[in-house]
VOPAGU-2260 file (C-alpha; in pm, 1 decimal, decimal comma):
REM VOPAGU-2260
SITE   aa  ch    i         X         Y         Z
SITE  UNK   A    0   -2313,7   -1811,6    -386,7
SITE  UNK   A    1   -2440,1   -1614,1    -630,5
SITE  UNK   A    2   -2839,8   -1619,1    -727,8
SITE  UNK   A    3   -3017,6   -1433,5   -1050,7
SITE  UNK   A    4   -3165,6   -1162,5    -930,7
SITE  UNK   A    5   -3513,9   -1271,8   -1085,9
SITE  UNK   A    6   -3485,6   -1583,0    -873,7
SITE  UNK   A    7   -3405,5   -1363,4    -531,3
SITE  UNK   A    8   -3660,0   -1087,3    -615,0
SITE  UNK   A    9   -3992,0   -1046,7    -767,4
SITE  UNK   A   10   -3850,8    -732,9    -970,3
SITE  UNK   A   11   -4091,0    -443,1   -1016,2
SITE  UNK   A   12   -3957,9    -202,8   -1305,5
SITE  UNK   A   13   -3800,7      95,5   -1183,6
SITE  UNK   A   14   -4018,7     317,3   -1439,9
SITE  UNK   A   15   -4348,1     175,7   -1211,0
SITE  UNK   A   16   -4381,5     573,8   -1027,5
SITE  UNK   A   17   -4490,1     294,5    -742,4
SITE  UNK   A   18   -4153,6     131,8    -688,7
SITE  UNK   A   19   -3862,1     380,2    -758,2
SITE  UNK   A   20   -3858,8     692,2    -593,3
SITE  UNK   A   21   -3966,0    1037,0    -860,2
SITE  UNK   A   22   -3657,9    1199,2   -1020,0
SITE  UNK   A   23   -3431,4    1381,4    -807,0
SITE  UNK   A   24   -3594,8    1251,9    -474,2
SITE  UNK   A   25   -3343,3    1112,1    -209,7
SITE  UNK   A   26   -3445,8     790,7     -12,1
SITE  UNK   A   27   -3210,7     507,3     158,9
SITE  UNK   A   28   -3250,0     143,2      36,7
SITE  UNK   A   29   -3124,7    -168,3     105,8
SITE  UNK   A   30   -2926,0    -336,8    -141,4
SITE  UNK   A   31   -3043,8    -725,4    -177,6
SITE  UNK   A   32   -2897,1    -873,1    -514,9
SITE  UNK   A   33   -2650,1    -799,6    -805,9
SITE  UNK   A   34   -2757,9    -802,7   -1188,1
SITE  UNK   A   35   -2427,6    -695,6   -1416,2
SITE  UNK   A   36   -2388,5    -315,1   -1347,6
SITE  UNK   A   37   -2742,2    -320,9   -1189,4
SITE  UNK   A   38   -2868,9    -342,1    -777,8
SITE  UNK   A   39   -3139,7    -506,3    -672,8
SITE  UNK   A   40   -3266,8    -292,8    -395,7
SITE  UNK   A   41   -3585,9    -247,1    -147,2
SITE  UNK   A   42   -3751,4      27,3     -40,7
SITE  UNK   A   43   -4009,4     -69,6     221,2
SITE  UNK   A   44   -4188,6    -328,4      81,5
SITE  UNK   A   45   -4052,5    -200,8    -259,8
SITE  UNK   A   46   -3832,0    -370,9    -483,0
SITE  UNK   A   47   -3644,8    -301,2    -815,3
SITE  UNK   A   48   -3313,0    -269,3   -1023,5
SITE  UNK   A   49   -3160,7      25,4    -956,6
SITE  UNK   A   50   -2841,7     196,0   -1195,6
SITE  UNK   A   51   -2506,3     286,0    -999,2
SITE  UNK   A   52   -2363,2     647,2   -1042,4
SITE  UNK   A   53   -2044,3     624,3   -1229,7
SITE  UNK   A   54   -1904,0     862,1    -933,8
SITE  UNK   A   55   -1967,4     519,7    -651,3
SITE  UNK   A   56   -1737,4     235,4    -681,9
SITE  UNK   A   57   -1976,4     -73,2    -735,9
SITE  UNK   A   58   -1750,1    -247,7    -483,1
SITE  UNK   A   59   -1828,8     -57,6    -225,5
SITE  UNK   A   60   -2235,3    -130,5    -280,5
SITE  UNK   A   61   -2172,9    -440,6    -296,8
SITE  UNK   A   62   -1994,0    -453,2      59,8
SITE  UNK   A   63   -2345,2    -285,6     166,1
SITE  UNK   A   64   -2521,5    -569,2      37,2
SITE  UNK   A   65   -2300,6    -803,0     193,1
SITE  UNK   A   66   -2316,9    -603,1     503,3
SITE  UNK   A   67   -2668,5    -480,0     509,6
SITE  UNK   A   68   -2606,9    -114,7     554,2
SITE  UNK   A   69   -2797,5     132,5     361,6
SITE  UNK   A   70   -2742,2     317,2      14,5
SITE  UNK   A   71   -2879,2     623,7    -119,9
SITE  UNK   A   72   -3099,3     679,4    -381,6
SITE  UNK   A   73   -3174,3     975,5    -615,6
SITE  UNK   A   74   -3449,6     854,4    -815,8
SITE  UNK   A   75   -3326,6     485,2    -947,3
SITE  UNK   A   76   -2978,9     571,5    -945,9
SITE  UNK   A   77   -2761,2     436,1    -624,7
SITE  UNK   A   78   -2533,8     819,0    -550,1
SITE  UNK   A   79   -2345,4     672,3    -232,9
SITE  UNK   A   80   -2343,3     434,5      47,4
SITE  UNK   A   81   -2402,6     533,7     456,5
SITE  UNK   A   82   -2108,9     460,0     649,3
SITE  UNK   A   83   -2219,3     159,0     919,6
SITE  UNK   A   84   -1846,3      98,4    1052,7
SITE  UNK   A   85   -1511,8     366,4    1127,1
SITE  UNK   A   86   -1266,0     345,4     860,4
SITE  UNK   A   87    -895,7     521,2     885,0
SITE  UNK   A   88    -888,0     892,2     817,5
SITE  UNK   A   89    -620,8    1076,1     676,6
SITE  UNK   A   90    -537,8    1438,3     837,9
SITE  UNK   A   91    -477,9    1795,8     720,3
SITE  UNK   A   92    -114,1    1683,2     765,9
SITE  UNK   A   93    -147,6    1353,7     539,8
SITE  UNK   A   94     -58,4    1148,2     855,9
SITE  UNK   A   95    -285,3     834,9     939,0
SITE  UNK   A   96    -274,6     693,0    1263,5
SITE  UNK   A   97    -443,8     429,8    1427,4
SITE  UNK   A   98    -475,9     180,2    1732,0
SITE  UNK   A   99    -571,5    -112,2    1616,1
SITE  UNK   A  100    -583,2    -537,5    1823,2
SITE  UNK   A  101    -483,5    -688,5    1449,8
SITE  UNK   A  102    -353,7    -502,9    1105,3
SITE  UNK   A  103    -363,1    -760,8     813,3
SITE  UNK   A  104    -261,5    -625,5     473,5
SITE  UNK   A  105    -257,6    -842,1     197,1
SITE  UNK   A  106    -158,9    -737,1    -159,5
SITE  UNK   A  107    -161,6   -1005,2    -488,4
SITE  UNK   A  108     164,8    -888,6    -646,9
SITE  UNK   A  109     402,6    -664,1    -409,9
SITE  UNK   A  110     381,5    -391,4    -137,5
SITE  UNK   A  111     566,4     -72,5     -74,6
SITE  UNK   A  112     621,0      78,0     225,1
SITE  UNK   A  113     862,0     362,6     160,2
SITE  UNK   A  114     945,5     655,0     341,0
SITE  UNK   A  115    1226,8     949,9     192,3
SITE  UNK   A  116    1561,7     762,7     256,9
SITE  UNK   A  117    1405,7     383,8     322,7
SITE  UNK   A  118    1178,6     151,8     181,3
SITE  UNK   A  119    1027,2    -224,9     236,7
SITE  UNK   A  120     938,1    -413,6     -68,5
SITE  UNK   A  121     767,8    -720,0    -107,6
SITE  UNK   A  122     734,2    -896,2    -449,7
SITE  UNK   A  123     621,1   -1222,0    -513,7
SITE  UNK   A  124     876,1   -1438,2    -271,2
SITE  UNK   A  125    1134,4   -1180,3    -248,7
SITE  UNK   A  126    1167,6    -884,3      42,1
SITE  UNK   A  127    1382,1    -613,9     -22,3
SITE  UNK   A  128    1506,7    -379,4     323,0
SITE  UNK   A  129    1687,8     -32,2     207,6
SITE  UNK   A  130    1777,3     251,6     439,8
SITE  UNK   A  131    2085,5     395,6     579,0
SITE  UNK   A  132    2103,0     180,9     830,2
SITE  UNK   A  133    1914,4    -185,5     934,4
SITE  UNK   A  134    1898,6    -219,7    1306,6
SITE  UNK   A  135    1770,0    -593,0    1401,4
SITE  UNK   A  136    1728,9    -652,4    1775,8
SITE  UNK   A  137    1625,2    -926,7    1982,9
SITE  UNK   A  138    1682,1    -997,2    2320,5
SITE  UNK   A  139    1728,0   -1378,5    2350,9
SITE  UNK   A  140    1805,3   -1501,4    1996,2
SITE  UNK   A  141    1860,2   -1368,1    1675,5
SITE  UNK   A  142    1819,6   -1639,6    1387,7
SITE  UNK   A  143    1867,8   -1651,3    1010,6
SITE  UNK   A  144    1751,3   -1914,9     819,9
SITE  UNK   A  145    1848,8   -1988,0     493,2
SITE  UNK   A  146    1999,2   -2210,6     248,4
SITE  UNK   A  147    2290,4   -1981,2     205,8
SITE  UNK   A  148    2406,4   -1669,9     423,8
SITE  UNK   A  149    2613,2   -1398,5     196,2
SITE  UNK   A  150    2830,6   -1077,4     369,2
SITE  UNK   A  151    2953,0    -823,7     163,6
């Protein structure tokens, strides 16, 4: 549900020296409504729009507000958001690993998982498997279902 942000917040104007921090101070706020490109946010008791640097994706402040973690502020402009949860890392090698209880991944058109000499592709309703080799095991049953099977 989305709400005005006049209707959530009694908006002081970031120019009031009262409200926003001065120019080129740092200070974490808390994000509590959306207006366009604009962040309501509160600082203490505080409130007032505040601009998003072109450098922050306005997705991810908007995750804080959904979340409650804190942004950063330099002056009235939101510069970045404080991390509140671990996300996946990618090493010096470009290798990401992970141990995970559930791995969802869902993508609107098609997904790629490709490696040098293989790949996985899923468009729309159709999967594609290409590599060398396709090993399927099971150890009870092995079962494919479809209105028509085609070898070769």
């Amino acid at each position: 549900m989305k709400a005005n942000v006049d209707s959530v917040l009694k908006l002081v104007p970031a120019a009031d020296p009262a409200a926003a921090p001065a120019p080129g101070t740092i200070a974490l706020a808390t994000v509590v409504a959306r207006e366009g490109e604009r962040f309501g946010v509160r600082i203490g008791c505080g409130e007032f729009l505040a601009g998003c640097d072109p450098s922050v994706d306005p997705a991810l402040v908007a995750e804080a507000m959904a979340t409650g973690a804190r942004v950063v502020l330099e002056g009235d402009v939101i510069v970045g958001t404080l991390a509140v949860a671990r996300s996946l890392a990618i090493d010096r090698d470009g290798a990401v690993e992970a141990q995970v209880k559930r791995l969802a991944l869902t993508a609107e058109e098609s997904a790629l998982l490709r490696t040098r000499h293989s790949f996985l592709r899923l468009e729309g309703a159709d999967v594609e498997i290409y590599g060398a080799q396709i090993l399927t095991r099971a150890r009870e049953l092995a079962r494919f279902l479809a209105r028509m099977i085609k070898l070769n």
